[in-house]
N, C-alpha and C positions, 0 to 999 in steps of 0.2 A: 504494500500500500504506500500511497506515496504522501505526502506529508499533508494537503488538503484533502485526501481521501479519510483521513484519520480523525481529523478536526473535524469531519462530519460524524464521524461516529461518538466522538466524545462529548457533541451534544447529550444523546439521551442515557450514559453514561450514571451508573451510582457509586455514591463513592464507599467501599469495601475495605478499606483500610483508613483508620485513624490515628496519627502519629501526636502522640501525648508526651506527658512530661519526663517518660523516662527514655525520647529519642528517638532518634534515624535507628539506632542496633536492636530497639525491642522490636521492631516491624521486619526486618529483614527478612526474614525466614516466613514471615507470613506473604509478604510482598511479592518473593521470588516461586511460594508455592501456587498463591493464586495467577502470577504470569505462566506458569504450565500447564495451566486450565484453560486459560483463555487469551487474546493478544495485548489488551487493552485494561489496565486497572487506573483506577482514579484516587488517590488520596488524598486526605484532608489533614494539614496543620495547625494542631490545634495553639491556642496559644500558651498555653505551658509547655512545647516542644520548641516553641521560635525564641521564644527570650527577644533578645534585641539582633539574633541571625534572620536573615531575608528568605524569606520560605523559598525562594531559586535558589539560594546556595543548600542549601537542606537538603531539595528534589536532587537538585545531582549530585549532592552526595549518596543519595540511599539509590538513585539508577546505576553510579557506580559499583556498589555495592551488590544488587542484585545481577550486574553485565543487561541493565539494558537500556534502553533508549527515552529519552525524556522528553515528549513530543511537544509539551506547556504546563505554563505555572499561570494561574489567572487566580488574581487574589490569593487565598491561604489554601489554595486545590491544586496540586500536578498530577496529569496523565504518565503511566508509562506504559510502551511497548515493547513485545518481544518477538 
C-alpha cells in the first residue's frame, strides 16, 4: 500500500493500544503482536506516557522498537504499519 492508500484506511481505524504512564516498553510486545494480526494499529498517548516528550518522538520510538513503519502522528494518536 502506498502511503495515501493507508491514510485512507486509518480513517475508520480504532485505537487498540494505549501507551500510559509506564511507556513506549510496557506496549511493545502488545504492539508488535497485534501488527501480526493485522497491517495497521493505531495508538493513543496518553498523557502520563508524554510528560513534556512530543508524542512523534515516542511513535518512532516504539515503531522502532517493534521494526515497523510509522505512517502518522495527529494529535496524541500514531498509526503503525507492517
Amino acid at each position: 500500500m502506498n502511503r495515501q492508500e493507508l491514510r485512507k484506511e486509518v480513517h475508520d481505524l480504532d485505537v487498540t493500544v494505549w501507551v500510559g504512564k509506564s511507556g513506549v516498553d510496557a506496549v511493545t510486545e502488545e504492539l508488535d503482536d497485534q501488527l501480526g494480526d493485522r497491517d495497521l494499529v493505531k495508538a493513543k498517548f496518553l498523557r502520563a506516557a508524554r510528560g513534556r516528550t512530543p508524542t512523534e518522538e515516542l511513535a518512532e520510538e516504539l515503531a522502532e522498537k517493534v521494526d515497523a513503519e510509522l505512517v502518522e502522528t495527529r494529535g496524541n494518536t500514531a498509526v503503525f504499519y507492517r
